[in-house]
C-alpha positions in Angstrom: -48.3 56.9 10.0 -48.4 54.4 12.7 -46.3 55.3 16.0 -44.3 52.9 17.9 -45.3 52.2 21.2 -42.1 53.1 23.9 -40.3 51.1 24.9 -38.1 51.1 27.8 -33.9 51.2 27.6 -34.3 48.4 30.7 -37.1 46.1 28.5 -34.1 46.3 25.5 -31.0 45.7 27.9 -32.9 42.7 29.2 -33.8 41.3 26.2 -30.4 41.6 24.9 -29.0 39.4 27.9 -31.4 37.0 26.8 -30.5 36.7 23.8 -26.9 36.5 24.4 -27.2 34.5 26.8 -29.4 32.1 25.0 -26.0 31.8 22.2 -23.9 31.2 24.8 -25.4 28.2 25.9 -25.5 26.4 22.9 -22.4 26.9 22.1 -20.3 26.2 25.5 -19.2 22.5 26.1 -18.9 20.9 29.3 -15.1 20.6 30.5 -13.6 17.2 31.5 -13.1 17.0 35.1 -9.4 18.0 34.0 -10.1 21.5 33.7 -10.1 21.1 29.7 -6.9 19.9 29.1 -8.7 16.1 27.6 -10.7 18.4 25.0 -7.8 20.2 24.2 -5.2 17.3 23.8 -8.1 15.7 21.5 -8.5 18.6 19.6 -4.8 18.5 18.8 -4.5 14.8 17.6 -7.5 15.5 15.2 -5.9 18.4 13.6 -2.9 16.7 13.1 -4.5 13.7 11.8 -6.0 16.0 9.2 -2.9 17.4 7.8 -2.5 15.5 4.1 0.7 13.1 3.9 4.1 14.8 2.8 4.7 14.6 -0.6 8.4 13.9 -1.6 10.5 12.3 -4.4 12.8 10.7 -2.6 14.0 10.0 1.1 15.7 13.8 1.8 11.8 14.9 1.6 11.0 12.7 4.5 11.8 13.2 7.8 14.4 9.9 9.6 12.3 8.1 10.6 10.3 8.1 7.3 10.6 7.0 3.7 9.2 7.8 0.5 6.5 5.2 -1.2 4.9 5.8 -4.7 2.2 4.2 -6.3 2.2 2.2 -8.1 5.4 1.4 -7.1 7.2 3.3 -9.8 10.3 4.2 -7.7 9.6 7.8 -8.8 9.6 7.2 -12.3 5.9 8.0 -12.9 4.5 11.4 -13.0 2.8 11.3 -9.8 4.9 12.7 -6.4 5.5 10.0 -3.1 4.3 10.4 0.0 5.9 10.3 3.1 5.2 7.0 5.3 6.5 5.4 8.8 9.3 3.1 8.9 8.4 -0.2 10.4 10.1 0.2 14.3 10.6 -3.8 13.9 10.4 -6.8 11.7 10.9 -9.8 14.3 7.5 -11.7 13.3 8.4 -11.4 9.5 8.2 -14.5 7.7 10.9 -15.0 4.9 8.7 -13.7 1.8 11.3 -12.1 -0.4 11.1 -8.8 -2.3 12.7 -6.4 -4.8 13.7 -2.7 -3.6 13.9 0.4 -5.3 17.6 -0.1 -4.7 17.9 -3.1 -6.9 18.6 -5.7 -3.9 16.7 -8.4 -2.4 15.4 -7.9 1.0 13.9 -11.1 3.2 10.7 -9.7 3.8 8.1 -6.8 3.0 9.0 -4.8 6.3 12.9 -5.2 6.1 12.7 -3.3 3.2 10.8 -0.8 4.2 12.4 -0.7 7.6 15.2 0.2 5.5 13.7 3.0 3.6 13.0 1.2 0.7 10.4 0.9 -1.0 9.3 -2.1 -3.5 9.5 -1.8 -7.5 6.8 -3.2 -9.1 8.7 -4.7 -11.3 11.0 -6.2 -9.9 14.0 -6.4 -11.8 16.4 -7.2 -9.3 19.9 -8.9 -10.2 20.9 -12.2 -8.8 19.0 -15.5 -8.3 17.7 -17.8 -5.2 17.2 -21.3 -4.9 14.0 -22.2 -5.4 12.2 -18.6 -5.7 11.7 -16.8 -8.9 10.9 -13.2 -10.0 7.5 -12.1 -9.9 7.2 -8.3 -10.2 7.9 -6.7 -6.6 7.6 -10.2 -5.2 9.7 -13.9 -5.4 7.5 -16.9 -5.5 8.2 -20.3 -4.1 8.7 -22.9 -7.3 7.6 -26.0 -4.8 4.2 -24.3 -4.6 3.7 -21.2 -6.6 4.5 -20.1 -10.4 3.9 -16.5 -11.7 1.1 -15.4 -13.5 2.3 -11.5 -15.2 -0.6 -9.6 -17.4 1.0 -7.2 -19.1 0.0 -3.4 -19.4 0.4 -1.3 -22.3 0.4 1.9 -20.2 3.4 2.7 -18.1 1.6 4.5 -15.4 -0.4 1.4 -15.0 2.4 -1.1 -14.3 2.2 -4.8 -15.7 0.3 -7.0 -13.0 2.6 -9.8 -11.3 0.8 -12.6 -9.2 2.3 -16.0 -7.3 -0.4 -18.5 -7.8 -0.9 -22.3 -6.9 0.4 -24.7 -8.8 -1.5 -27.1 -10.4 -1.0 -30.8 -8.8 0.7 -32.2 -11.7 3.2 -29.5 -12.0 4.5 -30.1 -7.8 7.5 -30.5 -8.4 7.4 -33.4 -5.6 11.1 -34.5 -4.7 12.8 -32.4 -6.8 14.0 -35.7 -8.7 11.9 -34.8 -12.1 11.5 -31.4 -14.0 7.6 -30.4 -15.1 7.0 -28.8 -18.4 4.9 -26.5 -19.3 2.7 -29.5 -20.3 1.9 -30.3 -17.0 -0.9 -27.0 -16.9 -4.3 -28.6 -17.3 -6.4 -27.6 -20.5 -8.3 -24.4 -19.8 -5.7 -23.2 -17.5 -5.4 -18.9 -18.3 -2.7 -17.7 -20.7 -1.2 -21.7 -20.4 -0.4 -20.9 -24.0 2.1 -18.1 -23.2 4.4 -20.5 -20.6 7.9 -20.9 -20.3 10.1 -21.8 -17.5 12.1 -19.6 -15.5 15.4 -20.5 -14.2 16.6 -20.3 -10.4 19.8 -21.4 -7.9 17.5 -24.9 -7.5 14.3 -25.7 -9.2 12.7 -24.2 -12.2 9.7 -22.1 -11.9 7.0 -21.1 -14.3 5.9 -17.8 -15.8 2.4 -17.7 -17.4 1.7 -14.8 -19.7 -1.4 -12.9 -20.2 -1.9 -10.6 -23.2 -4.7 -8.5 -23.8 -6.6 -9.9 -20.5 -7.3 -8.0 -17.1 -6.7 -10.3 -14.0 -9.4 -11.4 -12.4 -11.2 -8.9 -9.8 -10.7 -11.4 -6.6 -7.0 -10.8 -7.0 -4.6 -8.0 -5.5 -1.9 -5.9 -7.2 1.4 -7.3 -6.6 
């Protein structure tokens, strides 16, 4: 059997200050020149950036100055939960771009509604027409311009698509003086086939169907 050689109680205190000292430096960070308080204050907005959005299922799960949003803009009708989301402080730069609320009513722009708590229902089906604007899901396109192209969904939970797209030149509706038909799409314009005119305070729009097609991958849900 081979014998240890002795070893001192000094040789192992010193080598455990070396050691320990050796962790410590590693791990200790240099404090800001305000005695920490910097690291600290940092440390605090990145925890609470962490924390996962509140869920809710309607506006009493929010805090004031909050409001409940769902996707896919259901209004809490589909089985996923809301989450809890800032109310705009101010909607002064808003351009007039009207929408359809949860609440059933018409609001001038994206961010008075949700400056109001509100948030926007996919699809639509808000009461009431405007002059020159017609229904298109959450949104209201601009007739003089714009006519609504809607592919439908067979899954709820997967809301029917809604888009405001260009008109075509020959369906401006110029002065107002004459009304466009459906007619007026040129040939190989998508779902043309499923058109029909929509009705409004002022000039008729168009609605362009799509059955059995997924919009294009350039465009965004509305």
């Amino acid at each position: 059997m081979r014998l240890l050689a002795p070893v001192s109680l000094a040789s192992l205190f010193a080598g455990a200050i070396a050691v320990a000292g050796g962790c410590s430096k590693r791990a200790t960070s240099p404090l800001s020149s305000d005695g920490g308080q910097t690291l600290v204050a940092a440390t605090a907005d990145a925890a609470a950036t962490a924390l996962p959005a509140t869920s809710c299922h309607d506006n009493a799960g929010c805090s004031s100055d909050q409001y409940c949003v769902f996707q896919p803009g259901l209004c809490g009708k589909g089985q996923r939960a809301g989450t809890c989301q800032s109310r705009p402080a101010a909607c002064a730069d808003a351009t007039f771009a009207p929408v359809c609320g949860c609440d059933a009513k018409i609001y001038d722009s994206e961010c008075a509604a949700r400056s109001a708590g509100v948030d926007l229902a996919v699809m639509g089906q808000c009461g009431g027409r405007m002059p020159d604007w017609i229904p298109c899901g959450k949104q209201f396109c601009n007739v003089r311009r714009d006519y609504c192209a809607i592919y439908l969904s067979d899954v709820f939970d997967l809301p029917t698509d809604h888009f405001c797209r260009p008109l075509p030149a020959s369906c401006l509706p110029g002065d107002g003086s004459g009304h466009p038909t459906c007619d007026c799409f040129p040939a190989g314009t998508p779902c043309a086939s499923f058109c029909g005119p929509m009705v409004t305070d002022g000039l008729p729009g168009f609605h362009l169907t799509c059955q059995g097609v997924s919009p294009p991958r350039d465009q965004t849900r509305h």
